[in-house]
py3Dmol code that shows the C-alpha trace and the ligand (Angstrom):
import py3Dmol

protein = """\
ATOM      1  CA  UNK A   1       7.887 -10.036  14.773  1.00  0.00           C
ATOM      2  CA  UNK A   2      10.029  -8.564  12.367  1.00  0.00           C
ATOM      3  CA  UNK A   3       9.580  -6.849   8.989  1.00  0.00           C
ATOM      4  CA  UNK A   4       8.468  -3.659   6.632  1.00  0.00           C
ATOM      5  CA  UNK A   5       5.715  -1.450   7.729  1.00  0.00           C
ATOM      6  CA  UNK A   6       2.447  -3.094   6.398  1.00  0.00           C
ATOM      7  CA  UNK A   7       4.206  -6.971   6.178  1.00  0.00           C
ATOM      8  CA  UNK A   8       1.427  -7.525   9.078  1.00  0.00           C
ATOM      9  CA  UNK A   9       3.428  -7.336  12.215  1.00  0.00           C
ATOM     10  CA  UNK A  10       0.538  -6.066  14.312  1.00  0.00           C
ATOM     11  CA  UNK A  11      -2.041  -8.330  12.286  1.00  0.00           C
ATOM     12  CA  UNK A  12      -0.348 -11.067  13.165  1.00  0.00           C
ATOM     13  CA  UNK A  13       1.130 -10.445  16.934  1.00  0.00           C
ATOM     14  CA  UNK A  14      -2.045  -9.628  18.486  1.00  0.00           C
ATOM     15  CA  UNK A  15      -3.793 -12.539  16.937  1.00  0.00           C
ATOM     16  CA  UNK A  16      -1.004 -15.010  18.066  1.00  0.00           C
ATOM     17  CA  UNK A  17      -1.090 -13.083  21.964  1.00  0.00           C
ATOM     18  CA  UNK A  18      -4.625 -14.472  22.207  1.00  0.00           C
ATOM     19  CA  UNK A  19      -3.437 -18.184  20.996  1.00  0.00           C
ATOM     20  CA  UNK A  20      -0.482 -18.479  22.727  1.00  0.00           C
ATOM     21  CA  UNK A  21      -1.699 -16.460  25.775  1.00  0.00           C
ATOM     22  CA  UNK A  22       1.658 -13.781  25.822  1.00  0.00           C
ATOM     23  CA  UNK A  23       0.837 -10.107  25.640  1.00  0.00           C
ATOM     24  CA  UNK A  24       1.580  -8.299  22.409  1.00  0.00           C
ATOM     25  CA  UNK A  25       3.720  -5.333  22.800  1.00  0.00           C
ATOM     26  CA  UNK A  26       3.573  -3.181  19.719  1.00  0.00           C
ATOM     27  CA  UNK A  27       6.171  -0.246  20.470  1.00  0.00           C
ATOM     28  CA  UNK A  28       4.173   2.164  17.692  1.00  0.00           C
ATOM     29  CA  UNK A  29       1.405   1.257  20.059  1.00  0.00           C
ATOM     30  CA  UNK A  30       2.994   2.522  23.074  1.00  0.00           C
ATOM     31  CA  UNK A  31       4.194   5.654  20.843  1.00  0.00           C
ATOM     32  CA  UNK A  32       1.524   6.525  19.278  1.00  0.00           C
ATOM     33  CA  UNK A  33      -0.407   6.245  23.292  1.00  0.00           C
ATOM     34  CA  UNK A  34       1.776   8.546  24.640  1.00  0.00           C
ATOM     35  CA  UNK A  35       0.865  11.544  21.841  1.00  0.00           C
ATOM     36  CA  UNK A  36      -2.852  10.885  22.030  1.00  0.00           C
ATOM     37  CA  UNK A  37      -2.826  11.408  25.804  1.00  0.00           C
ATOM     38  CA  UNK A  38      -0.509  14.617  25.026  1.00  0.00           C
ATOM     39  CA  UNK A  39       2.562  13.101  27.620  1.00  0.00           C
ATOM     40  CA  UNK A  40       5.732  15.495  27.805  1.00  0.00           C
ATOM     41  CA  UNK A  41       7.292  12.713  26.046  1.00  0.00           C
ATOM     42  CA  UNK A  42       4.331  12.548  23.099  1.00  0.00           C
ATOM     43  CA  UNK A  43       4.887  15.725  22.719  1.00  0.00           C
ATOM     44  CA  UNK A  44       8.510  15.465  21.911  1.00  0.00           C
ATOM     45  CA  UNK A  45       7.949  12.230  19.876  1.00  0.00           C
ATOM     46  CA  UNK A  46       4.901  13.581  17.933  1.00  0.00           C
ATOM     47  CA  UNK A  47       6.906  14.805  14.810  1.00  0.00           C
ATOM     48  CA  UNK A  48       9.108  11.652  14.133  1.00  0.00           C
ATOM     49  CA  UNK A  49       6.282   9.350  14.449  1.00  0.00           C
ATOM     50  CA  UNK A  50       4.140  11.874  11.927  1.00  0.00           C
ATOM     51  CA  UNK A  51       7.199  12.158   9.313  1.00  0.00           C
ATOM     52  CA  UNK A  52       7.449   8.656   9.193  1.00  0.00           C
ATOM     53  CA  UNK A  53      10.699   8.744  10.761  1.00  0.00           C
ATOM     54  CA  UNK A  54      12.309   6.629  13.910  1.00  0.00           C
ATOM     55  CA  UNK A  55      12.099   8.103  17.477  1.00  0.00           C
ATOM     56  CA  UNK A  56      15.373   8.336  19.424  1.00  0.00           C
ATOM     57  CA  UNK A  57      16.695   4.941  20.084  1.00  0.00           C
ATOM     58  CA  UNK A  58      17.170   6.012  24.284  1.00  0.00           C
ATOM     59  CA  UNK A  59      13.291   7.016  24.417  1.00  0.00           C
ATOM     60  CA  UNK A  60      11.847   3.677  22.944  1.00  0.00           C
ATOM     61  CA  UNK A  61      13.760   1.634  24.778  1.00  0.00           C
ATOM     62  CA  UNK A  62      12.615   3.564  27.959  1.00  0.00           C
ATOM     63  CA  UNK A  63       8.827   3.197  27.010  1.00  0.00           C
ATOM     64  CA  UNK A  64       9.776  -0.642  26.242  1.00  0.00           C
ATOM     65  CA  UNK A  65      10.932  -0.790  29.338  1.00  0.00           C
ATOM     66  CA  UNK A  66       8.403   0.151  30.787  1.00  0.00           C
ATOM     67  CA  UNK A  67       6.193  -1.984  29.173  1.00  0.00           C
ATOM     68  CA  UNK A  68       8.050  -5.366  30.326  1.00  0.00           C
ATOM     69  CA  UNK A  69       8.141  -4.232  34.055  1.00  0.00           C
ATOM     70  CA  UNK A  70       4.544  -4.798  33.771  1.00  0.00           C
ATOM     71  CA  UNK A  71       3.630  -8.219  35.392  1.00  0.00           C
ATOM     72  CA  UNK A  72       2.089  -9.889  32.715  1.00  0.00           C
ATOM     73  CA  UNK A  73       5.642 -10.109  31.353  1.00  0.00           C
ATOM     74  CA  UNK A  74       7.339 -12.131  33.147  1.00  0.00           C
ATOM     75  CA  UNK A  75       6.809 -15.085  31.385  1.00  0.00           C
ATOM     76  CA  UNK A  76       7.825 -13.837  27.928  1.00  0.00           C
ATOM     77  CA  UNK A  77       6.151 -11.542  25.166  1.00  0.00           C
ATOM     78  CA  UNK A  78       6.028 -10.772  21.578  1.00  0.00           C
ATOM     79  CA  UNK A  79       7.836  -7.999  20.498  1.00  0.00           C
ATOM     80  CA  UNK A  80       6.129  -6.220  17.161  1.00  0.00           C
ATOM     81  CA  UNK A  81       8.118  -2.505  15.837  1.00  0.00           C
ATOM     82  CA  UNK A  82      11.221  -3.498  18.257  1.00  0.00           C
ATOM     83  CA  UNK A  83      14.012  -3.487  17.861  1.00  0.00           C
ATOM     84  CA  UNK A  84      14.407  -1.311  14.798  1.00  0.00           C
ATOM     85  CA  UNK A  85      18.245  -0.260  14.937  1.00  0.00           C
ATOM     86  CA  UNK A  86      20.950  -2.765  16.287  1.00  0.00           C
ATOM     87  CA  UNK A  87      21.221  -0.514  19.162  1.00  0.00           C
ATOM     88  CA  UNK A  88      18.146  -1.134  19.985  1.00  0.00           C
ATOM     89  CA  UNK A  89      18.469  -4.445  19.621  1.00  0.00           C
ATOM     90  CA  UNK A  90      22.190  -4.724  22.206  1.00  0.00           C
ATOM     91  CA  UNK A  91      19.242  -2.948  24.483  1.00  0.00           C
ATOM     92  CA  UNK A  92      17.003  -6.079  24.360  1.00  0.00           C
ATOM     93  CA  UNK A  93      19.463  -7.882  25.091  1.00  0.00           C
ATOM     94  CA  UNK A  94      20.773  -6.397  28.231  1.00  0.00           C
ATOM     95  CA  UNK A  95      17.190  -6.931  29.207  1.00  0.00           C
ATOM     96  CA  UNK A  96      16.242 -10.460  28.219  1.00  0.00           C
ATOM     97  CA  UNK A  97      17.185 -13.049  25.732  1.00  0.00           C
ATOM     98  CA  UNK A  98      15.175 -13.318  22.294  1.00  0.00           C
ATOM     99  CA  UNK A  99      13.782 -16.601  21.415  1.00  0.00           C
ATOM    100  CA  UNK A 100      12.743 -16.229  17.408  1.00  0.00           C
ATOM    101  CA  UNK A 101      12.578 -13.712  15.107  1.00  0.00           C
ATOM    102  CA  UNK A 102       9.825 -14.209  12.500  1.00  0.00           C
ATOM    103  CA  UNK A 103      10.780 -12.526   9.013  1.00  0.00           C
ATOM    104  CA  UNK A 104       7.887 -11.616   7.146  1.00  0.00           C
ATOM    105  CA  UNK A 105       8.592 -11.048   4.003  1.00  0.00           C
ATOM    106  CA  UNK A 106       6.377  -9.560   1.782  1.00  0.00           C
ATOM    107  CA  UNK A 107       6.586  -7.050  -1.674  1.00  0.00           C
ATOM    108  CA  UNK A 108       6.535  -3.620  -1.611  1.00  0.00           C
ATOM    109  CA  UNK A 109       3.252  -3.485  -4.507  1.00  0.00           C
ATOM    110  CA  UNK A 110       1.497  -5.476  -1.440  1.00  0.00           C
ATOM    111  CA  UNK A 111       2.533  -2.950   1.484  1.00  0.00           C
ATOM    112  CA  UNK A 112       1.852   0.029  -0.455  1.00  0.00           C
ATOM    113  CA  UNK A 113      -1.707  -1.743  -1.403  1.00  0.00           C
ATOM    114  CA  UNK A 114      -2.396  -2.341   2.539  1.00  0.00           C
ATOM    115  CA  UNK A 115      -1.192   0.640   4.236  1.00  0.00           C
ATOM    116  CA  UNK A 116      -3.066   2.678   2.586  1.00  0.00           C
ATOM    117  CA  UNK A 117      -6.709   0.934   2.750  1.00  0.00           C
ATOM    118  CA  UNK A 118      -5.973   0.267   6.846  1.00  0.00           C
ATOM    119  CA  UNK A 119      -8.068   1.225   9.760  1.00  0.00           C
ATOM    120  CA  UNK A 120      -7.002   1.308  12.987  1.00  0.00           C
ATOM    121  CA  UNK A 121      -9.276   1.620  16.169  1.00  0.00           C
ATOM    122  CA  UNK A 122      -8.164   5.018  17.616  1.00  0.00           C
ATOM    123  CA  UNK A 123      -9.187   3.254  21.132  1.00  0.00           C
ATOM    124  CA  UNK A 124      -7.387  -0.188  20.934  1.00  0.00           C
ATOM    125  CA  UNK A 125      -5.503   0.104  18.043  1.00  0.00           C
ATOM    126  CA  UNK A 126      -7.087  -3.108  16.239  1.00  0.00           C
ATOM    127  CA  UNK A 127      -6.220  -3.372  12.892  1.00  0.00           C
ATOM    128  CA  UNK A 128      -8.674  -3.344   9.219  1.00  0.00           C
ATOM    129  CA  UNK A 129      -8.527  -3.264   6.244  1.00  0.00           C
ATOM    130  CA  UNK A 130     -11.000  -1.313   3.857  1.00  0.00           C
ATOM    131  CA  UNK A 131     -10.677  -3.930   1.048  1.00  0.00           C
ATOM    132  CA  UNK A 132      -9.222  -7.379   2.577  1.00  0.00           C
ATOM    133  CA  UNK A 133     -10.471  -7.346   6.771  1.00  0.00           C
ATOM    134  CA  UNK A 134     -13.459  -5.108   7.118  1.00  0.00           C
ATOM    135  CA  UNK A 135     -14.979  -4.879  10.472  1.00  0.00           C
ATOM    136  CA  UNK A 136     -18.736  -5.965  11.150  1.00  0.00           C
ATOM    137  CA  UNK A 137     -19.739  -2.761  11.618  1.00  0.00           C
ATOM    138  CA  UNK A 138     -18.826   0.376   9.176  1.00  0.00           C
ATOM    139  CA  UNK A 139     -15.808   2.341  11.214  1.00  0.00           C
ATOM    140  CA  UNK A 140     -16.554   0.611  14.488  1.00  0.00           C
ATOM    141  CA  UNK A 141     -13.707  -1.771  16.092  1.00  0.00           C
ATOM    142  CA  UNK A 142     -15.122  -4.994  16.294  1.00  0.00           C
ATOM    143  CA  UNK A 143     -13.568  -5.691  20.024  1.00  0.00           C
ATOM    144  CA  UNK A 144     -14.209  -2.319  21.453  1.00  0.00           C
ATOM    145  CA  UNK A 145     -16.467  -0.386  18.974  1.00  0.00           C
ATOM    146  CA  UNK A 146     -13.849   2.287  19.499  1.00  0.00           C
ATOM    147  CA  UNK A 147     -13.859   4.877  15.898  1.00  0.00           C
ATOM    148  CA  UNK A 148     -11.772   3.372  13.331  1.00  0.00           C
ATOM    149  CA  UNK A 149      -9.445   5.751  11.530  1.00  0.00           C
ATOM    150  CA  UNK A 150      -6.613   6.331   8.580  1.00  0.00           C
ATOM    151  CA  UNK A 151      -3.230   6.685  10.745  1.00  0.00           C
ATOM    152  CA  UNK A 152      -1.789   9.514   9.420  1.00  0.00           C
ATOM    153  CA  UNK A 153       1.637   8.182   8.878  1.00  0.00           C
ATOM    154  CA  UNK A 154      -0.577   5.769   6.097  1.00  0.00           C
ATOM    155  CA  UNK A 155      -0.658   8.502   3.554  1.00  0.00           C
ATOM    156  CA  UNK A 156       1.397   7.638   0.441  1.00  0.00           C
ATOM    157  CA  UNK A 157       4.673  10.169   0.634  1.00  0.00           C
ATOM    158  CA  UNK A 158       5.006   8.533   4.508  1.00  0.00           C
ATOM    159  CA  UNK A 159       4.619   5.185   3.401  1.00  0.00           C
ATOM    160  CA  UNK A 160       7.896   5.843   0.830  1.00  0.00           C
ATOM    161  CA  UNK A 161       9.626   7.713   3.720  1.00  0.00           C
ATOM    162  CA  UNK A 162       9.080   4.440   6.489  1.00  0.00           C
ATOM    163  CA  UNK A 163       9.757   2.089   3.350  1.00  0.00           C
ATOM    164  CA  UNK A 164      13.533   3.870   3.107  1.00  0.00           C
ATOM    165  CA  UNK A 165      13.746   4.164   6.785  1.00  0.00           C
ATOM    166  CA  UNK A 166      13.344   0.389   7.187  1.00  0.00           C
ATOM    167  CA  UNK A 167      15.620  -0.674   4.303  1.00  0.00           C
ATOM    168  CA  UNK A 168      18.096   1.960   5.667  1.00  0.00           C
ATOM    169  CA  UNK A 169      18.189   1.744   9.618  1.00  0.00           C
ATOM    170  CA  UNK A 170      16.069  -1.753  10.319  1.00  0.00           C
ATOM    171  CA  UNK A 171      16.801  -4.631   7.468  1.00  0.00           C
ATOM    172  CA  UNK A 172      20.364  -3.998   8.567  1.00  0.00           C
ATOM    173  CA  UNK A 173      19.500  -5.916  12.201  1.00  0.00           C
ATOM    174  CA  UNK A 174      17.975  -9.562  10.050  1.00  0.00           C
ATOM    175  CA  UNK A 175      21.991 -10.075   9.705  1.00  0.00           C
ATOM    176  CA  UNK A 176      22.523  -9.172  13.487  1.00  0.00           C
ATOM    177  CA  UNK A 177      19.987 -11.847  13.802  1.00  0.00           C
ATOM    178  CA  UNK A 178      21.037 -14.409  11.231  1.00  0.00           C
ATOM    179  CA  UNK A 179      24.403 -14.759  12.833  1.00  0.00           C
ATOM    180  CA  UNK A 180      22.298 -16.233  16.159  1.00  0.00           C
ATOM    181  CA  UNK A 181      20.576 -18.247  13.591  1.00  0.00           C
ATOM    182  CA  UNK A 182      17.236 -16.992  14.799  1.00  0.00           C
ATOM    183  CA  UNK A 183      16.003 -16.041  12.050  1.00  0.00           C
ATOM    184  CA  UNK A 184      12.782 -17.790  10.235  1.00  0.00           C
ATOM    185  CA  UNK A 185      10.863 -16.049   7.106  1.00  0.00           C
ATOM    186  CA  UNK A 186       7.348 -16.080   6.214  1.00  0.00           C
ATOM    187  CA  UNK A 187       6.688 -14.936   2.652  1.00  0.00           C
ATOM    188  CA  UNK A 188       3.219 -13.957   1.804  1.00  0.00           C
ATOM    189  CA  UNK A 189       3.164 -12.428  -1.785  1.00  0.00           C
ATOM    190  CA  UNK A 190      -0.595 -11.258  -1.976  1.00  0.00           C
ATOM    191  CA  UNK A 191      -2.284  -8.709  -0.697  1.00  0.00           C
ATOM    192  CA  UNK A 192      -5.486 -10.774   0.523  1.00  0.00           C
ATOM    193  CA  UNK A 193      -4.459 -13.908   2.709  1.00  0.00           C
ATOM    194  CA  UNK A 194      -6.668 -14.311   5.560  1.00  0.00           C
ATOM    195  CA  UNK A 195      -4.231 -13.609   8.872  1.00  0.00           C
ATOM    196  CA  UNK A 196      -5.863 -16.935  10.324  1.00  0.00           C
ATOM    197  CA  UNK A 197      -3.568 -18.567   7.867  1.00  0.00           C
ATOM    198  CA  UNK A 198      -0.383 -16.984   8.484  1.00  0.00           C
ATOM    199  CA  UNK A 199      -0.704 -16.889  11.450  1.00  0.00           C
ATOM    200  CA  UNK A 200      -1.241 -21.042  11.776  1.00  0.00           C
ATOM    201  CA  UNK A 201       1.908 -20.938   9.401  1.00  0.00           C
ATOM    202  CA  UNK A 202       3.900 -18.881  12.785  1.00  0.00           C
ATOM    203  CA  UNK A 203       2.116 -21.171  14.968  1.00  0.00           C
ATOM    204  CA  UNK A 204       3.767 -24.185  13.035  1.00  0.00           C
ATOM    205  CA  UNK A 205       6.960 -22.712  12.911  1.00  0.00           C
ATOM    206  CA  UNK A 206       7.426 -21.896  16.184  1.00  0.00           C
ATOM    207  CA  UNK A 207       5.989 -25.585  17.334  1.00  0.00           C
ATOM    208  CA  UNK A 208       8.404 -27.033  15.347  1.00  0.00           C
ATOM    209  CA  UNK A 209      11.452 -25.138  16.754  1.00  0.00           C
ATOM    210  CA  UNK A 210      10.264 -26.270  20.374  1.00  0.00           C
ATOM    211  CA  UNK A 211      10.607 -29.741  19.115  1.00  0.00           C
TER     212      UNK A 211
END
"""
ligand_1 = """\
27
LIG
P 4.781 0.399 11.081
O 3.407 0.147 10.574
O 5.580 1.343 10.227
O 5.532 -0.862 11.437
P 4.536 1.200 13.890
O 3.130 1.311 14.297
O 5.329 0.022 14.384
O 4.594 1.330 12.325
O 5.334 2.529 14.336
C 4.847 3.821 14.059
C 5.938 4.858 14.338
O 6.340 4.781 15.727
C 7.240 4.662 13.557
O 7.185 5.239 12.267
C 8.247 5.376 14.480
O 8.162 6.779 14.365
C 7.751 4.996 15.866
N 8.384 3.740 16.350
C 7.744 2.553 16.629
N 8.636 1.619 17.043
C 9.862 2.216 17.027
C 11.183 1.785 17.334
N 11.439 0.542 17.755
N 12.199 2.677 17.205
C 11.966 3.943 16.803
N 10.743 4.412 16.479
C 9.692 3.578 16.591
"""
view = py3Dmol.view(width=600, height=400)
view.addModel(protein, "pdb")
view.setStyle({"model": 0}, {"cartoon": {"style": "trace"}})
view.addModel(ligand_1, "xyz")
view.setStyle({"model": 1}, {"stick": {}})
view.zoomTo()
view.show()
């Protein structure tokens, strides 16, 4: 799943894990895991993650890793925040092949609009949204009634510094990708479209690329 902060990467991933039965792995996930638990390595990792900035390309791709030993991986997965940097993405590919890269392309006005009205469940990392995807409950995670929370990488100087970083070190890969002609783009110009729609839209896609 591949695109900006905010496009819906995480949105969409963990809702298409539970339809097509393939975990989710969300590398900001596993980062952002390893500083709440206060690891050795969140500790090192804390301040790129809080600046809005990329950690080291050898210490993702060791948590990813890590990840995809797990058994439940064996039969594929969906990759959401990875890779970010093509040397990342030569890493994947020592590792496995990549099937489809979904594009999602959406405007910056949107992104800016999303990231900074989203909750995320401090427990299971869920994702909300204060205007478009409230939960049932005020600040409680519908799946886990974990707290919900504003990431602090959501606050509006942060969001400009991850919208650089992407355009800088991560739009660069779509071309790495375009010459495998893997490449597919989902363009969602509004702020408000319910992720059960999109995420049909992916659904379609990726049925018709089986066929
Ligand atoms: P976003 O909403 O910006 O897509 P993520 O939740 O995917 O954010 O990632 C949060 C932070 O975790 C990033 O800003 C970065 O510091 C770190 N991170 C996540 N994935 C990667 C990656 N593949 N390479 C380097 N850093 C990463």
């Amino acid at each position: 799943m591949f695109g900006p902060p905010g496009s819906g990467k995480g949105t969409y991933a963990s809702r298409l894990s539970g339809k097509l039965n393939t975990p989710h792995i969300s590398t900001g996930d596993l980062v952002r895991y390893e500083i709440k638990n206060q690891t050795e390595m969140g500790k090192c990792i804390n301040d790129y993650s809080a600046r809005g900035t990329l950690v080291p390309d050898s210490t993702i791709c060791q948590l990813l890793q890590k990840r995809i030993s797990q058994p439940d991986c064996t039969k594929g997965f969906i990759l959401d925040g990875f890779p970010r940097t093509i040397p990342q993405a030569q890493e994947l590919e020592k590792i496995c092949a990549t099937d489809l890269v979904i594009n999602l392309d959406v405007p910056d006005t949107v992104i800016i609009e999303r990231l900074s009205t989203r909750l995320t469940c401090r427990n299971c990392g869920a994702i909300y949204n204060e205007r478009s995807l409230k939960p049932r409950t005020e600040g409680r995670c519908d799946k886990c009634e974990g707290h919900l929370y504003k990431r602090e990488d959501d606050r509006p100087n942060i969001i400009q510094e991850r919208l650089q970083v992407y355009r800088k070190q991560t739009q660069p890969l779509l071309e790495y990708y375009h010459k495998k002609n893997q490449v597919r783009n989902i363009t969602n110009k509004q702020a408000d479209v319910p992720p059960e729609k999109i995420v049909e839209e992916i659904i379609n896609l990726i049925q018709s690329e089986r066929n």
